[in-house]
C-alpha positions, 0 to 999 in steps of 0.5 A: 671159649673165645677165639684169641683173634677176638679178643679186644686189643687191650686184653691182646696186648695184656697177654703178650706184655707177659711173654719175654722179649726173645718169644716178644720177637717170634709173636711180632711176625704172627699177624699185623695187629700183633706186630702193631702193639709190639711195635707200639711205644707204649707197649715198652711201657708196660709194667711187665715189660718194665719188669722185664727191663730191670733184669739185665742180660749177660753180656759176653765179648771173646777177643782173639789176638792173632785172627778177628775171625775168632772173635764171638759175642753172646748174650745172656736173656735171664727171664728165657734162661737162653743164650743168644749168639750175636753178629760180630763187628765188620772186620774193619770195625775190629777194635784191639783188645786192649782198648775194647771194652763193654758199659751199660748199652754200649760197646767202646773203644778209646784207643787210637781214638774213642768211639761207641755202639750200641750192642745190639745196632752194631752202627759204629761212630767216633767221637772227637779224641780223647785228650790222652788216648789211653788202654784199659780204662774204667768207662760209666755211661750215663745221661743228663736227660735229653737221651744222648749218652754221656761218657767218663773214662778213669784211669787206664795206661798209655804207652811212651815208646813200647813202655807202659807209663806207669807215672802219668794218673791220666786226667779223667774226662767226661764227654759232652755229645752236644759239643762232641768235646771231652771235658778235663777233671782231676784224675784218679787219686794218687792212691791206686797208682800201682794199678790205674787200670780195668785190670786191677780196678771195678767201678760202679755208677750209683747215686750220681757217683762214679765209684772206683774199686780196688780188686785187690787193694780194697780202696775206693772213692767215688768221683762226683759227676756233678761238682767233678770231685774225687772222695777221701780214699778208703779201705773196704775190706771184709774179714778174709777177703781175697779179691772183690768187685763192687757193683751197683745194683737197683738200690744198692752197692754190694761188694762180691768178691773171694773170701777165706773162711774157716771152712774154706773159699766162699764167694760172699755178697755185702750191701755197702752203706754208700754214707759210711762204706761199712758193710754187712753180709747178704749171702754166699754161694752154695758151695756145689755151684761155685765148685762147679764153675772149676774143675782143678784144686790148683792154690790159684783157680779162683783168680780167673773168677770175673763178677759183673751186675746191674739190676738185681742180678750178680753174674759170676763167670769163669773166664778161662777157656777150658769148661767153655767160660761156666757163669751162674746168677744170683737174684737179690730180692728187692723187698727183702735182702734174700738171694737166689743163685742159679747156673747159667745155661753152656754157651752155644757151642761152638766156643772158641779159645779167647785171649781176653773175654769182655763181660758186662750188664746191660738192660734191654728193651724191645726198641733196642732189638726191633727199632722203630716201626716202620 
């Protein structure tokens, strides 16, 4: 047999494309020509490595009210099936719950004033503040092609005195970072009023569209990112649908959310028709794995259930504290609509007891934990 030492780089670098990033990480300390090729531009290029971008890691954020030092954030790799605890911000970079919040690569927070990290860099910078400072919002990223990140943020609520002010829709705004400005578009249809925050609303970046979702009211428009304008409102709601988050997945919108059956709650799975927002089934949950997420027969134990995805993966998560916030995935084939649901590992203990719990996907890459070679 030959010596793995005497194999030709491109057959190296081959086999090392196979691995996941976290074991990608421990090999880039063996030798120098590993490290080389890991740390190589092309090597994130691969097609196995692009295969293992498509499957987004889980994104989990604690916030403590009263003590920043409670605070905790994890991340969830799929391929590994291994949580990882990550380093918390500097106390003085602590943002306030209610205005912190996690988007596609980034942490954000947009009051009193905007600003942005990348999840894994933990380098904080601010941007020109909003024009109307405002909490829990809906945040997209997205980009215009020259690799600097673009912002919109819909919705969300702002303080007169102590009071919500729960008349103002709040204009939504789009930030320009070759300017460092943050452009004025119309604002939220009058529609979902009641409830303009992240709180009662899911949004789903898909097809050059910003979709906005009510949780519980079922409405949804989309707000064009090119022409800045906001769709008719419509009703999408299943048959027996208690509460639901839409979410973009690789090559479709899927609606997910709680639905009263014959035979009792289910957690359903529909791919959206996104011409038509007509919907039909992909799948539902075992019953065995979504039980396991509670352990109550209280009436309303699955109003706790959170459901975020990017990818091919649909994370559903529990976020009250007392079974330590149980999630499982399920995989959504890309060439046939077949579904493959899983628990999630526990968290690294310890877990502490959270106020509010931020969670989102995100893709990452070998650049965004190593960084450039140097």
């Amino acid at each position: 047999m030959t010596e793995f030492s005497n194999l030709s780089s491109d057959l190296t670098e081959l086999i090392l494309s196979y691995l996941p990033i976290p074991t990608l990480i421990r090999a880039s300390t063996v030798c120098r020509l590993w490290c080389s090729i890991i740390f190589s531009p092309a090597f994130s290029a691969t097609p196995t490595q692009i295969y293992h971008q498509k499957h987004p890691w889980f994104f989990l954020y604690g916030l403590h009210n009263t003590s920043s030092k409670n605070n905790q954030s994890f991340a969830f790799d799929p391929l590994s099936n291994l949580w990882f605890r990550l380093p918390t911000f500097p106390i003085h970079h602590q943002p306030a719950s209610s205005c912190f919040l996690g988007a596609d690569g980034f942490f954000l927070t947009t009051a009193p004033n905007f600003g942005y990290s990348r999840i894994l860099k933990r380098s904080w910078r601010a941007t020109s503040p909003l024009r109307f400072s405002r909490i829990n919002p809906l945040l997209g990223v997205f980009g215009d092609g020259s690799g600097l990140p673009k912002f919109i943020v819909v919705g969300g609520v702002r303080f007169i005195g102590n009071l919500v002010d729960i008349e103002d829709r709040l204009a939504v705004e789009i930030y320009n970072p070759h300017l460092d400005s943050w452009e004025l578009c119309p604002p939220l249809p009058a529609d979902f009023r009641s409830g303009n925050s992240s709180q009662s609303l899911s949004s789903a970046l898909f097809g050059g569209r910003f979709y906005v979702f009510g949780i519980y009211s079922c409405f949804v428009s989309s707000f064009d990112l090119l022409k800045h304008v906001w769709s008719e409102v419509q009703t999408l709601r299943p048959p027996g649908v208690v509460f639901s988050f839409l979410i973009a997945c690789q090559d479709r919108l899927v609606l997910a959310g709680i639905c009263n059956a014959p035979v009792g709650p289910s957690f359903n799975l529909w791919k959206i028709d996104e011409e038509t927002m007509e919907f039909s089934e992909i799948a539902i949950m075992p019953q065995d794995l979504l039980y396991s997420l509670f352990d109550s027969d209280e009436d309303d134990k699955f109003a706790s259930l959170k459901c975020v995805g990017m990818g091919n993966l649909i994370y559903v998560f529990n976020e009250e504290y007392h079974k330590k916030y149980p999630a499982c995935v399920c995989e959504i084939s890309s060439e046939s609509v077949k579904c493959n649901w899983r628990r999630v590992p526990p968290l690294p203990s310890p877990v502490n007891k959270f106020h509010k719990v931020i969670s989102f996907c995100s893709t990452v890459s070998l650049p965004d934990i190593l960084g450039p070679v140097l």
